[in-house]
C-alpha positions as CSV (number, residue, x, y, z in Angstrom):
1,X,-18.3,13.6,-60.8
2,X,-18.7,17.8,-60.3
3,X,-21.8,19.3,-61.7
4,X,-22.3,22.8,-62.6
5,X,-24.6,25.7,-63.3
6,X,-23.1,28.2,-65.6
7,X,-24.8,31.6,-65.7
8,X,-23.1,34.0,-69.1
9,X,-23.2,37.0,-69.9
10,X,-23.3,37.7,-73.9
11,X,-22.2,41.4,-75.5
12,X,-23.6,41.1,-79.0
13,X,-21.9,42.3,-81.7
14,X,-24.1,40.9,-84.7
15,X,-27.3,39.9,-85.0
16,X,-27.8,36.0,-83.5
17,X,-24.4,36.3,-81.2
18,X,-26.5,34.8,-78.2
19,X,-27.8,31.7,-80.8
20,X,-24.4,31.2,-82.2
21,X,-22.2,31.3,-78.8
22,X,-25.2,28.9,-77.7
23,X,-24.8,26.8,-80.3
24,X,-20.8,26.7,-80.2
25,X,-21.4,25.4,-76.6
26,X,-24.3,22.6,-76.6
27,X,-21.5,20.6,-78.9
28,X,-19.4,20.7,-76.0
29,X,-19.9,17.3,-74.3
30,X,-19.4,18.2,-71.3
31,X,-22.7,20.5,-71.6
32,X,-25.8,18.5,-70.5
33,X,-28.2,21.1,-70.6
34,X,-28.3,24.4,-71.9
35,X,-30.6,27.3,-73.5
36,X,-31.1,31.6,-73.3
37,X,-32.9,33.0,-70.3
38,X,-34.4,36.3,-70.0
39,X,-33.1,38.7,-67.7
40,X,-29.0,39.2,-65.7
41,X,-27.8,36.1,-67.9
42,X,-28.8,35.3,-71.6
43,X,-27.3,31.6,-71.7
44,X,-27.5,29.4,-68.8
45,X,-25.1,25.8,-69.0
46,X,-25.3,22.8,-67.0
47,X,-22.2,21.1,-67.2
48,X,-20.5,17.8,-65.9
49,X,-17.1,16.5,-65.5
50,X,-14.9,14.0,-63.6
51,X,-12.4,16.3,-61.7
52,X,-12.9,19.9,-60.5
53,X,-9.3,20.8,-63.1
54,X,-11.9,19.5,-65.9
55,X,-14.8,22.5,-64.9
56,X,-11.9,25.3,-64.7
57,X,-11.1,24.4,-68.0
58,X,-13.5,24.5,-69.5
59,X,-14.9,27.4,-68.1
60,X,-11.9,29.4,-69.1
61,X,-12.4,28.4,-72.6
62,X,-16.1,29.9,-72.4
63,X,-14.4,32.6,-71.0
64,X,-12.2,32.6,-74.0
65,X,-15.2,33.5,-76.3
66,X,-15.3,37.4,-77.4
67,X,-18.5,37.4,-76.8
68,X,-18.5,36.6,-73.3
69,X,-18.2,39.0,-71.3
70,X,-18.7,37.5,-68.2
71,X,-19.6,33.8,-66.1
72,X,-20.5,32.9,-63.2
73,X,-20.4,28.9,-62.0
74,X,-22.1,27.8,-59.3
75,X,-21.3,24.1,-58.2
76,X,-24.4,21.5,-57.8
77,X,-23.9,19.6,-54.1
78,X,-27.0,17.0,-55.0
């Protein structure tokens, strides 16, 4: 099992992007936590998979979103 912290960053384009991109991503199942935070990084994911191919891929499908703009995954060791 690989767990994740994945830190976005949103360019909005309309009103609620940040709410809609958020809520796009907590029907992912392999999101287990998520929400906005204030400051570098408006969405914040914590994600789980079986096998390290599983967390590329899916974080270069968040990536694929035209409102992200930018990630950055850091990999839980505990």
């Amino acid at each position: 099992m690989e767990k994740a912290l994945i830190l976005l960053k949103i360019e909005c384009l309309g009103e609620d992007c940040i709410e809609e991109v958020l809520g796009r991503l907590k029907e992912k199942p392999e999101v287990k936590e998520s929400g906005m935070t204030f400051g570098e990084y408006d969405i914040y994911l914590i994600a789980e998979v079986a096998k390290s191919l599983e967390m590329t891929k899916l974080v270069m499908d968040i990536r694929g979103y035209p409102s992200v703009i930018s990630t950055t995954t850091l990999l839980i060791v505990s």
